[in-house]
C-alpha positions in Angstrom: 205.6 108.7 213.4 203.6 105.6 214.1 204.4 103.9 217.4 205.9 100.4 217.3 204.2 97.0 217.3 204.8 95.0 220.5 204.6 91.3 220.0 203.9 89.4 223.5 205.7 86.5 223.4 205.3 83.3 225.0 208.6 80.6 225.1 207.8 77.2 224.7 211.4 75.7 226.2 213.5 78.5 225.7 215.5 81.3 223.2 218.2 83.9 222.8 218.8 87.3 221.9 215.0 88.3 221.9 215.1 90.8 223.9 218.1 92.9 222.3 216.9 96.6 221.4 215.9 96.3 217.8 217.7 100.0 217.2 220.6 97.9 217.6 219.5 96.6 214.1 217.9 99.7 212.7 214.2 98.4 213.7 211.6 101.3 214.7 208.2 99.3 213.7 208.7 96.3 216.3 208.9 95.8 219.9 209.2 92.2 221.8 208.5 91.4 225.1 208.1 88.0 226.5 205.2 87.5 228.8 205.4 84.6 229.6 208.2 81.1 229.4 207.1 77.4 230.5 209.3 74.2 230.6 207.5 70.6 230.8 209.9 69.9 233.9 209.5 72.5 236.3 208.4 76.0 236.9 212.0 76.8 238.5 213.3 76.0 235.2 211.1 79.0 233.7 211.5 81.3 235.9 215.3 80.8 236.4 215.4 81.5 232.3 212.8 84.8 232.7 215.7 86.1 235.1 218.5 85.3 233.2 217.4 86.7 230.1 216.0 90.1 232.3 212.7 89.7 231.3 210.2 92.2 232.6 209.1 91.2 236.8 205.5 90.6 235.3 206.6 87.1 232.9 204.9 84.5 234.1 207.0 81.5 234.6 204.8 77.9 234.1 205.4 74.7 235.1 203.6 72.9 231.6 202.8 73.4 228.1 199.1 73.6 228.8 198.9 76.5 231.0 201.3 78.7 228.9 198.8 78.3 225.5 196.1 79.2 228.0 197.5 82.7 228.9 195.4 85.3 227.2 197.8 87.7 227.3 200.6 85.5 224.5 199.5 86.6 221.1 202.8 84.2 219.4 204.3 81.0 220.7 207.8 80.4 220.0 208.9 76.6 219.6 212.1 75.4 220.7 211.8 72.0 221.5 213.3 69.2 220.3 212.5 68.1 216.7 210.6 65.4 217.7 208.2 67.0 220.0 207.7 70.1 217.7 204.5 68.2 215.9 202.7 67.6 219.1 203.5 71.2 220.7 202.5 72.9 217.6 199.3 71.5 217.6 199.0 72.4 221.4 199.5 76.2 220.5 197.6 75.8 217.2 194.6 74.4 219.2 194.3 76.5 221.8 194.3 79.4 219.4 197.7 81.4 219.4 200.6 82.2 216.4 203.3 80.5 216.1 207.0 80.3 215.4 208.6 76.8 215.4 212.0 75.8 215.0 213.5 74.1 212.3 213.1 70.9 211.4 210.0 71.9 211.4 208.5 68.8 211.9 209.7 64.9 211.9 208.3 64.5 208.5 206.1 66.4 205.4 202.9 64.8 206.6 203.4 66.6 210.2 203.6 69.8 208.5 200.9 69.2 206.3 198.6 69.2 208.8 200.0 71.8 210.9 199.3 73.9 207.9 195.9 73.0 207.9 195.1 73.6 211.2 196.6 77.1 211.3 195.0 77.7 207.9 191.4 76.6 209.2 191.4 78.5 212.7 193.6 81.8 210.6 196.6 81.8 212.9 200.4 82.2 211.7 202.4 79.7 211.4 206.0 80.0 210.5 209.0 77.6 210.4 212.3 79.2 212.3 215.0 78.9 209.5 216.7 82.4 211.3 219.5 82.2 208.8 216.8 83.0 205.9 215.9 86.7 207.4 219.6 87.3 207.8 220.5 90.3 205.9 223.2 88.4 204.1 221.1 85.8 202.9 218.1 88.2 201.8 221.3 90.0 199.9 222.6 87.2 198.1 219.0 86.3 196.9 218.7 89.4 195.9 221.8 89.1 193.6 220.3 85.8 192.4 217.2 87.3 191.5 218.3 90.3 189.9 220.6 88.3 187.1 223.7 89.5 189.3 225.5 86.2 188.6 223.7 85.1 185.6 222.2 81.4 185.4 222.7 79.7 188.5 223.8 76.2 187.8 225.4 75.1 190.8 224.9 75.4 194.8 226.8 73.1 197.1 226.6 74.0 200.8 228.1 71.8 203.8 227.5 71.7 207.7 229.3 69.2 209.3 231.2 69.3 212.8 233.9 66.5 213.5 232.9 64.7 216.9 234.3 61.3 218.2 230.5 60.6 218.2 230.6 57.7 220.7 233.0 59.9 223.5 230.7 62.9 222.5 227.4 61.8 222.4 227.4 58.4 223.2 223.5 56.9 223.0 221.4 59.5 224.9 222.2 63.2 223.6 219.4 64.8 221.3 222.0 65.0 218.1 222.0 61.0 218.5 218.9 60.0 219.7 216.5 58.3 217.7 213.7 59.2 220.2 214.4 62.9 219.5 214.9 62.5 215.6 218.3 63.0 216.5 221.1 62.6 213.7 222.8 65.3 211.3 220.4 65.3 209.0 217.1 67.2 210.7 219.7 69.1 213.1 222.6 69.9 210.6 221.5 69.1 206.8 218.5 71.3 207.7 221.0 73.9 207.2 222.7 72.7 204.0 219.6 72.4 202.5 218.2 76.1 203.6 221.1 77.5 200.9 220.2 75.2 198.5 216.5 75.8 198.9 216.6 79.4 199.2 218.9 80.0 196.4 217.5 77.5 193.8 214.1 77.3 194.3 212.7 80.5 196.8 214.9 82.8 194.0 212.3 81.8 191.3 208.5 83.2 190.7 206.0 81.4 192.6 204.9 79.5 189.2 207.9 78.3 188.2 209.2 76.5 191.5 208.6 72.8 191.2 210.2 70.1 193.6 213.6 68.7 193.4 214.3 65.1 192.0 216.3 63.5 195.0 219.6 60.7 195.2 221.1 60.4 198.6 223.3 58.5 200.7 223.0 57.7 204.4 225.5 56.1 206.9 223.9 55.1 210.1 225.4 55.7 213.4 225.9 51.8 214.8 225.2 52.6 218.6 221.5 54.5 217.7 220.1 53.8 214.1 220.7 58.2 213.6 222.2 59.5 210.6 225.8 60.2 210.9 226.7 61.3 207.5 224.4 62.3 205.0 224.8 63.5 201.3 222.1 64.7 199.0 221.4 65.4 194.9 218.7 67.2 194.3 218.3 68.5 190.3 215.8 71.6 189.9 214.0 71.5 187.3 214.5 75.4 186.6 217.7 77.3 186.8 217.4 80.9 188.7 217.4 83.6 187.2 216.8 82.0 183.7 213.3 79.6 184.7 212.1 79.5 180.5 215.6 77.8 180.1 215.6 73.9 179.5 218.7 74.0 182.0 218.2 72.1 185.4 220.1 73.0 188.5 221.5 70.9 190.8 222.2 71.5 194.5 224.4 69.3 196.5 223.3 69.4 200.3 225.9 67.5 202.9 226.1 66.9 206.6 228.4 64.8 208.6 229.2 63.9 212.0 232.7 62.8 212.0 234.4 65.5 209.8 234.1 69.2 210.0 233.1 72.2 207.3 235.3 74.4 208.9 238.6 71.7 209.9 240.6 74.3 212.5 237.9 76.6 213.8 239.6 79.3 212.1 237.6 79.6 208.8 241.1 77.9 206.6 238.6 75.8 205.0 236.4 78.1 203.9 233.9 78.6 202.1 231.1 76.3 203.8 228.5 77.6 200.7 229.2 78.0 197.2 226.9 79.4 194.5 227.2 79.7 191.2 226.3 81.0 188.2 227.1 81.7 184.2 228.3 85.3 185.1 229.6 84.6 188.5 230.1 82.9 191.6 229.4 83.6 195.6 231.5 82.1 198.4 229.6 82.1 201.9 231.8 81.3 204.8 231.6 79.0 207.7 228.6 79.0 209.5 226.1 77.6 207.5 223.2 78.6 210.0 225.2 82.2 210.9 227.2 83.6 207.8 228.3 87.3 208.3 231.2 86.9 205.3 230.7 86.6 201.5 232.9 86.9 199.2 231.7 87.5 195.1 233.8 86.6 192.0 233.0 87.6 189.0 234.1 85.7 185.9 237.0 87.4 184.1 237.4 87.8 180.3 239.3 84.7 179.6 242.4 86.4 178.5 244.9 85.7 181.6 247.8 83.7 181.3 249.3 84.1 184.2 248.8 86.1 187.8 249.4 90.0 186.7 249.0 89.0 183.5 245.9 89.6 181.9 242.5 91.2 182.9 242.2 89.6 186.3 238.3 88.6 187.8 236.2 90.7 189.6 236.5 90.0 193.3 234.7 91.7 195.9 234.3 90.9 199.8 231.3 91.9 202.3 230.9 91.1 206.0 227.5 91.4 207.7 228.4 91.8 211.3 225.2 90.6 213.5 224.7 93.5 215.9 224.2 93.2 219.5 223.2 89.3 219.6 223.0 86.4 218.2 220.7 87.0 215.3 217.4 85.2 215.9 215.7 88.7 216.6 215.1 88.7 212.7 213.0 86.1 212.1 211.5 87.1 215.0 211.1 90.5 213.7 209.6 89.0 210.3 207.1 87.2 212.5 206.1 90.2 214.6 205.5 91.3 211.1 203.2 89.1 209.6 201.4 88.8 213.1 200.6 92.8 213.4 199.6 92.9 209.2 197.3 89.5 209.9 199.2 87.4 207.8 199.2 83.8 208.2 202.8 82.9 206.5 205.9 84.9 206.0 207.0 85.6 202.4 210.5 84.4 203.5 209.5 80.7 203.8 206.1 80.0 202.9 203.8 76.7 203.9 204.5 75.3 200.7 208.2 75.7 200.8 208.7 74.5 204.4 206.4 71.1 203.0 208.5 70.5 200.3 211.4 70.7 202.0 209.9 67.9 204.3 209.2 65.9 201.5 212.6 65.8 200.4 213.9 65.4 203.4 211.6 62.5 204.0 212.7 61.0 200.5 216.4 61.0 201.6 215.5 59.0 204.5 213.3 56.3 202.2 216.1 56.2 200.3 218.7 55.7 203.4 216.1 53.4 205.1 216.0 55.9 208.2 213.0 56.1 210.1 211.9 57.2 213.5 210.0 55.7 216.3 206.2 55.8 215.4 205.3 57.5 217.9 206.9 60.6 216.9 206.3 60.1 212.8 202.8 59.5 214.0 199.6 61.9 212.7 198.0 61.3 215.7 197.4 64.2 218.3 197.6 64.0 221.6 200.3 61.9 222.3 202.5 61.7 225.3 206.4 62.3 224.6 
C-alpha cells in the first residue's frame, strides 16, 4: 500500500483541529504536519500557538509574514487572517512561490480574487478558498442527492446565519465582526455562509456549462456606530434549476444574515432548520449551524391522498446525523487541499476559481446595491500595502 502524502504546513495567524489523526476520519492517503506558524505581532505569539496545538519541537515559530513565505521547507500556506488583510497576504505567499489555502471571504471584493487567480495561475501554485463546510461529508451528500435527481427540480433554497447580539454592549466600534477597517459586518463573516448553501446547491450541483451567475436584489441595514452591515438579505434567481438545467425554470435562493436576531433563537436547535432545500419530488432540512451541520433531515413528498394525521399515505421522512469525529472539522478541506497539492492541481473541484469569483461578484453587487463599501485601502488592487 502506498505510503501517505505529508503536506508541510505553514500557519499564517492561526487554525484548529489540523493536526487530529486523519484515521479518526477514515483518511490513509494524507498526513499534515505544520512546520512552521508566524503572527505579525510577535514570535511569542507563534510559538505559544505551536505548543498549544503540540506541534512537532522542530516548528518554527516567526515573528512576521515575510520570513514564514521564505521557509523552504512550507509547501501550503494557510490564511487565517482577517478578511480584510486576506488580499495582501495572499499575494505575499503567492509571490514568494508557495500554495495556498485562504479563508473565506476570500477576499474584500471579486476584483481581489481576480487577480489572486491570476497570479497563482501564472506562477502554477494552488489556490483554494476555505469554505470547510463545502468538504463536509454532509454537504458533499446532499449535493449528491441534488445531483442525482433525488429530490427532483430544485426550485427553492433558503439558508439563514444570524446570531442575536446587543451589537453596541457586544461589539461596540472596534471588534473585527463590526469594524469597517476589517470588512467587518455579517455579511463577509456570516452571509458568507448562507450563501455557501445557496451556491453549492443551486449552482456547483449543475454541469460546468450550464452554471451562469445569479441576478441579485438585496437589502442592507447599516450598523449606526461603524457604517458595517448589520442585517443583510439577498435574492438571487438562477437562471437554471438543478437537476433539470434544459428546463425554462429559474431557481431562486434566498441568502440572509443578521446581527440582532438569531437562526437558532434558544441555542437548543427549537428553531430549526437553519437551511432548507427544495425540490419537485422532495425537500431537505439542514439544521443549525450553517458553517457546521452534522443533522439533516429528508422529506419526501407524499401522494396527496391524506386527510388527516393516520389518515392516509403519510410522506417519506428520513433523518441522518454526520457526527464530526475527533475535531472540529477543518481537517477536510484541509485534506482536499493536501489533495490537489500532491496530484499538482491548482484548484479543488469543490470550489473552483470561477465559483469563488462569482460569488465575489455577487457579494459585491449586494453591497452596490446597500451602498456598503470599505476603506480603499483594503478594496484597493494595489500590492504592497501596509494594514
Amino acid at each position: 500500500m502506498r505510503s501517505p502524502h505529508t503536506v508541510h504546513w505553514g500557519i499564517l495567524a492561526f487554525t484548529k483541529d489540523l493536526l487530529v489523526d486523519p484515521a479518526t476520519r477514515d483518511v490513509s492517503d494524507i498526513v499534515h504536519t505544520i512546520v512552521a506558524a508566524a503572527s505579525s505581532s510577535s514570535a511569542d505569539r507563534a510559538k505559544k500557538f505551536l505548543q498549544d496545538t503540540n506541534c512537532p519541537p522542530s516548528a518554527i515559530a516567526y515573528g512576521s509574514y515575510s520570513e514564514l513565505v521564505a521557509d523552504k521547507n512550507v509547501d501550503i500556506i494557510y490564511v487565517a487572517t482577517p478578511h480584510s488583510h486576506h488580499y495582501q497576504n495572499t499575494m505575499l505567499c503567492l509571490e514568494a512561490g508557495k500554495h495556498v489555502l485562504c479563508e473565506k471571504a476570500f477576499t474584500v471584493n471579486a476584483a481581489q480574487a481576480k487577480k489572486l487567480v491570476e497570479l497563482a495561475k501564472k506562477k502554477n501554485l494552488f489556490l483554494m478558498e476555505a469554505v470547510w463546510t463545502r468538504y463536509f461529508p454532509l454537504s458533499i451528500e446532499i449535493r449528491k442527492m441534488i445531483e442525482s435527481g433525488e429530490l427532483g427540480t430544485v426550485h427553492r433554497v433558503i439558508a439563514d446565519l444570524s446570531f442575536n447580539q446587543n451589537v453596541e454592549e457586544t461589539w461596540g466600534t472596534e471588534h473585527r465582526m463590526v469594524n469597517m477597517d476589517l470588512a467587518g459586518g455579517a455579511l463577509l463573516d456570516l452571509g458568507i455562509y448562507s450563501l455557501t448553501w445557496v451556491f453549492q446547491c443551486l449552482y456547483h450541483t449543475l454541469p460546468p456549462s450550464a452554471r451562469r451567475a445569479p441576478t441579485v436584489v438585496s437589502s442592507i441595514e447599516k450598523y449606526s456606530r461603524t457604517g458595517a452591515d448589520e442585517k443583510t438579505s439577498m435574492l438571487l434567481t438562477f437562471p437554471s434549476a438543478p437537476s433539470d438545467p434544459t428546463s425554462s425554470h429559474t431557481a431562486h435562493g434566498i441568502a440572509l444574515t443578521n446581527l440582532r436576531v438569531a437562526t437558532d433563537v434558544d441555542g437548543h436547535g427549537s428553531a430549526n432548520p437553519a437551511i432548507r432545500i427544495q425540490g419537485t419530488k422532495g425537500e431537505i432540512m439542514v439544521d443549525h449551524p450553517a458553517y457546521r451541520p452534522t443533522r439533516y433531515t429528508i422529506v419526501m413528498k407524499g401522494d396527496g391522498e391524506a386527510k388527516a394525521e393516520g389518515e392516509g399515505k403519510k410522506a417519506g421522512r428520513r433523518e441522518v446525523v454526520k457526527e464530526i469525529p475527533g475535531g472540529h472539522g477543518m481537517f477536510w478541506e484541509a485534506d482536499e487541499a493536501g489533495r490537489c497539492v500532491r496530484d499538482g492541481k491548482l484548484e479543488s473541484e469543490g470550489l473552483g476559481w470561477e465559483e469563488s469569483v462569482v460569488i465575489m461578484e455577487t457579494m459585491d453587487e449586494v453591497r452596490r446595491q446597500g451602498g456598503l463599501r470599505y476603506p480603499e485601502k483594503i478594496e484597493t488592487l494595489d500590492y504592497p500595502v501596509e494594514l
